[in-house]
C-alpha positions as CSV (number, residue, x, y, z in Angstrom):
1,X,-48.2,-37.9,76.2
2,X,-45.1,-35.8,75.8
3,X,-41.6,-36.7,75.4
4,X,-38.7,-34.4,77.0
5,X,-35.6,-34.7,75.7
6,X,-32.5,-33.2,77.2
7,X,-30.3,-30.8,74.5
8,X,-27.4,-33.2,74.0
9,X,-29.3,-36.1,72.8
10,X,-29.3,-35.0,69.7
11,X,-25.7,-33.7,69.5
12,X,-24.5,-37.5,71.3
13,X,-26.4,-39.0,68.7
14,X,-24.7,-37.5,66.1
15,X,-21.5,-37.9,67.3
16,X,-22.1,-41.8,68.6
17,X,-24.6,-42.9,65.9
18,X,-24.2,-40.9,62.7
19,X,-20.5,-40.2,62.7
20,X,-19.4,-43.7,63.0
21,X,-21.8,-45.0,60.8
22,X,-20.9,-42.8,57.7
23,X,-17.2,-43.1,58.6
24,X,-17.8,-47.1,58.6
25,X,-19.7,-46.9,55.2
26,X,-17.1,-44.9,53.4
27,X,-14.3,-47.4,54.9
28,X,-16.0,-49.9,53.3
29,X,-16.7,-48.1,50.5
30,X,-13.3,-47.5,50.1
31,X,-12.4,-50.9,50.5
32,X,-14.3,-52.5,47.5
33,X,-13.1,-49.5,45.4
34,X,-9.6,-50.7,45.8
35,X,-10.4,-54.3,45.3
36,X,-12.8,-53.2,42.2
37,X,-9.4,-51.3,40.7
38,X,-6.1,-53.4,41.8
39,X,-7.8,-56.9,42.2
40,X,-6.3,-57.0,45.7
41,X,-7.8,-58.9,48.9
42,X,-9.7,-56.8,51.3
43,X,-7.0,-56.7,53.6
44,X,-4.5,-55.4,51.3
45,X,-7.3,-52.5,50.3
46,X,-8.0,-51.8,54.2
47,X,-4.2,-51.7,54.5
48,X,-3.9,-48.9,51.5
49,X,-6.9,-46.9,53.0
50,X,-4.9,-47.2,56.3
51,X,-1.5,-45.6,55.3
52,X,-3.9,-43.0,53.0
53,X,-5.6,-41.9,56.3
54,X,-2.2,-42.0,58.5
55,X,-0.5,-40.1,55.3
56,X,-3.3,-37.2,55.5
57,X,-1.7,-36.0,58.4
58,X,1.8,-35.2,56.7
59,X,2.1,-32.7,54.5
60,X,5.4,-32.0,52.1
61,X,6.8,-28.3,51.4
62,X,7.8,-27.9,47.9
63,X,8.4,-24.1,47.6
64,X,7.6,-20.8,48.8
65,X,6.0,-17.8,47.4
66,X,5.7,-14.5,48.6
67,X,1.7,-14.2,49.6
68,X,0.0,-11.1,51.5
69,X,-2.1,-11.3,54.7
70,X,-5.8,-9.7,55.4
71,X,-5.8,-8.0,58.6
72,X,-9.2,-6.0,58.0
73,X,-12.5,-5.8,56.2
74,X,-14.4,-2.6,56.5
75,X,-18.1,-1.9,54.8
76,X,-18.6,1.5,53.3
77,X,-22.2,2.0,51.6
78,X,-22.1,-1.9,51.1
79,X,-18.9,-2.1,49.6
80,X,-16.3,-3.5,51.5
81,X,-13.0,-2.7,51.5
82,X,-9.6,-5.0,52.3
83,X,-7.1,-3.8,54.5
84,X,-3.5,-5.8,53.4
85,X,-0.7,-5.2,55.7
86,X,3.0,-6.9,55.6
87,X,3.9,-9.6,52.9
88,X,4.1,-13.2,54.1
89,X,5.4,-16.4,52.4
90,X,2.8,-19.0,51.4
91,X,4.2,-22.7,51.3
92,X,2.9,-24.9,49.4
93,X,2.9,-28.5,50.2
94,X,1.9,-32.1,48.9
95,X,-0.2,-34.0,51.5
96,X,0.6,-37.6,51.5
97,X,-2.3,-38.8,52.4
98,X,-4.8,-36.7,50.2
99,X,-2.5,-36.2,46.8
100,X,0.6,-38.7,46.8
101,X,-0.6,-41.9,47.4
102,X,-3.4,-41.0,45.0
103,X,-1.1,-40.1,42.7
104,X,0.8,-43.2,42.7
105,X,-2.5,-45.2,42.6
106,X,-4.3,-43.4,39.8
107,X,-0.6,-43.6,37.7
108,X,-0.9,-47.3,38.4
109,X,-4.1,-47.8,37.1
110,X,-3.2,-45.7,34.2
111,X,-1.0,-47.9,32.7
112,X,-3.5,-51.0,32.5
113,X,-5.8,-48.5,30.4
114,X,-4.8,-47.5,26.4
115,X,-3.2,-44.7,26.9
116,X,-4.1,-42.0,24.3
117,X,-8.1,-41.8,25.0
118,X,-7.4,-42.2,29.2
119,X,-4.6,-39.2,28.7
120,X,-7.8,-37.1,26.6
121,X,-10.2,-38.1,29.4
122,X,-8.0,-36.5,31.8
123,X,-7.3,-33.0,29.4
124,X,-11.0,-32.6,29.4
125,X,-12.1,-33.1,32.7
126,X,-9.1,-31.0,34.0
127,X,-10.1,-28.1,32.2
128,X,-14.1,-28.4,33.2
129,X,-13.1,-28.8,36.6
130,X,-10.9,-25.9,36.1
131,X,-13.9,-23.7,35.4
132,X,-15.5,-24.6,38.3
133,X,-12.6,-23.9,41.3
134,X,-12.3,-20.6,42.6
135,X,-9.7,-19.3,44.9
136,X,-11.5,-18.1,48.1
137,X,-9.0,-16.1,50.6
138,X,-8.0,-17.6,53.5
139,X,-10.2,-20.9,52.8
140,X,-8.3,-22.1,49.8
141,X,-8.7,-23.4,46.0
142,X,-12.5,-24.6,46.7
143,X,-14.8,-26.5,44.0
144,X,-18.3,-28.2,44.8
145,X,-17.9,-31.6,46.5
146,X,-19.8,-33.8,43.5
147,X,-18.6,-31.3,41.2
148,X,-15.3,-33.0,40.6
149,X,-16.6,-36.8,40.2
150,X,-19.2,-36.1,38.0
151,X,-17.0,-34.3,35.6
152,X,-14.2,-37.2,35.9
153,X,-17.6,-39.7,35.3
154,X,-18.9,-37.5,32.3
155,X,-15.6,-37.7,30.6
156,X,-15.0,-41.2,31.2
157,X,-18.4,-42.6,29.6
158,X,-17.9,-40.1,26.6
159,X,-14.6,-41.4,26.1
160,X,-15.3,-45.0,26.0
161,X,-18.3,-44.3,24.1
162,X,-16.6,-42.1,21.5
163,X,-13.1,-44.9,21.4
164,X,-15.7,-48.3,21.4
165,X,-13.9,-49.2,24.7
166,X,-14.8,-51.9,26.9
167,X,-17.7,-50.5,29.3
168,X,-16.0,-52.5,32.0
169,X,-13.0,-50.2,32.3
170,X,-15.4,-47.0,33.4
171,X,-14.5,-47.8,37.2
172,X,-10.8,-47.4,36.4
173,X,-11.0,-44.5,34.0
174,X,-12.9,-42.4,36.2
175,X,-10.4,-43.0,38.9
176,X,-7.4,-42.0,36.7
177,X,-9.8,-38.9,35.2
178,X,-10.6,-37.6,38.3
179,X,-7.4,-37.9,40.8
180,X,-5.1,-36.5,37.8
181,X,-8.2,-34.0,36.6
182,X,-8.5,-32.4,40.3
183,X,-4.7,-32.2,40.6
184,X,-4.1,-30.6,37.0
185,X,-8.2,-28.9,36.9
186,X,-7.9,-27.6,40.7
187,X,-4.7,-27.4,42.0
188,X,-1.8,-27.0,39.2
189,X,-3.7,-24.7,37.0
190,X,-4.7,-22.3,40.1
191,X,-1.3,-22.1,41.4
192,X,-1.2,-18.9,39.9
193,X,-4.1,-17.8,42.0
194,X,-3.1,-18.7,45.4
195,X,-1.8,-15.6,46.4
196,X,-5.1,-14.5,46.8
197,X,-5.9,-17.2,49.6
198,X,-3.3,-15.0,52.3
199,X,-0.7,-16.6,54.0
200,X,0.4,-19.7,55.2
201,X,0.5,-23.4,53.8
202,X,-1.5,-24.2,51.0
203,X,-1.5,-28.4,50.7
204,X,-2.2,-30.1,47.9
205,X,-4.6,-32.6,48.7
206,X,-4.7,-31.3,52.4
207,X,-8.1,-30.6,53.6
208,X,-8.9,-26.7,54.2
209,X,-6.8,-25.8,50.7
210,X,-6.7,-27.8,47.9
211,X,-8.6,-30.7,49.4
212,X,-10.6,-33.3,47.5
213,X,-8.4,-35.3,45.2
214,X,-8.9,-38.6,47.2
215,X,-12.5,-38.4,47.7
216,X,-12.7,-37.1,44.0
217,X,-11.5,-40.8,42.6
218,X,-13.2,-42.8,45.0
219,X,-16.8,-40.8,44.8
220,X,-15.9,-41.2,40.9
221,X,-15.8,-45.1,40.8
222,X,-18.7,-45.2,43.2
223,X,-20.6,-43.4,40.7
224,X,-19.4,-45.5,37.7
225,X,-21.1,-48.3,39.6
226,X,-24.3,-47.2,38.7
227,X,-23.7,-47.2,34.8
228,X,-22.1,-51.0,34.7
């Protein structure tokens, strides 16, 4: 027997079936990652995950540079050339949403953790992360999607290891590590760099640039999960 189906089963299924149920998961995902770290009711953590997401959409200039914008790309002999025509200004931005609120969080959880070994966590996995972001033009500051947490986790477990802490406080660490090591590691240290990405606004924490942070510190707890 053969089955016919029409082309936009699969592309309905997608959007109706797969979509919401990852979008669900990571909500509650999410959710117990803000209970996990504040103690909070799962209301209160639905609310935070609610102004993050309304946030996301808001972005905040903070200054202006002078960038350059690519109007051509020609291939000679399989080299290609760029063709760079008028200077334009490149504003960067803080998005709410993605870097802000993060911010605030991770800064909140810092202080419930000794400060000395959380603030070397955070040196280390800055630079590391560092190393792995690269400036790609008109895309952004990009880095490898697991990239960040696993570097923010690494550091974390070496730290307490290294310090005798409690094993408990990996789920906290590794949020602090990787919000402030994706900031500092991707964003801060490649500000010098951005005038390779063109023109146009360049948001931390805003998806397309310098995108990530959020999902950096909650992938990061998610993944210190599987150590406790």
């Amino acid at each position: 027997m053969r089955y016919f189906f029409p082309p936009l089963i699969l592309p309905l299924f997608v959007l109706f079936v797969i979509l919401p149920f990852f979008a669900l998961t990571f909500v509650l995902t999410t959710t117990q990652v803000f209970k996990t770290l504040f103690g909070i009711s799962t209301i209160e953590a639905l609310m935070i995950f609610s102004v993050i997401v309304v946030g996301s959409f808001v972005n905040l200039p903070v200054y202006k540079i002078e960038g350059r914008e690519v109007v051509r790309r020609r291939s000679i002999f399989g080299i290609f050339y760029y063709y760079y025509v008028e200077k334009k200004q490149i504003v960067v931005a803080i998005n709410v949403g993605g870097a802000l609120i993060p911010s605030i969080l991770a800064f909140k959880v810092l202080l419930t953790l000794p400060l000395f070994p959380a603030l070397l966590s955070i040196v280390i996995a800055s630079f590391l992360i560092y190393l792995f972001a690269k400036p790609i033009p008109g895309v952004g500051i990009v880095v490898p999607l697991f990239v960040p947490p696993l570097i923010a986790l690494m550091c974390s477990f070496t730290i307490i290891q290294v310090f005798e802490l409690n094993l408990l406080s990996l789920p906290k660490l590794a949020f602090v590590s990787g919000v402030f090591g994706s900031i500092v590691g991707a964003d801060l240290m490649h500000l010098k760099d951005i005038k390779e990405i063109g023109s146009g606004v360049v948001s931390i924490g805003g998806a397309g640039t310098f995108d990530g942070i959020f999902l950096t510190g909650v992938f990061s707890v998610v993944f210190s999960f599987l150590l406790l």
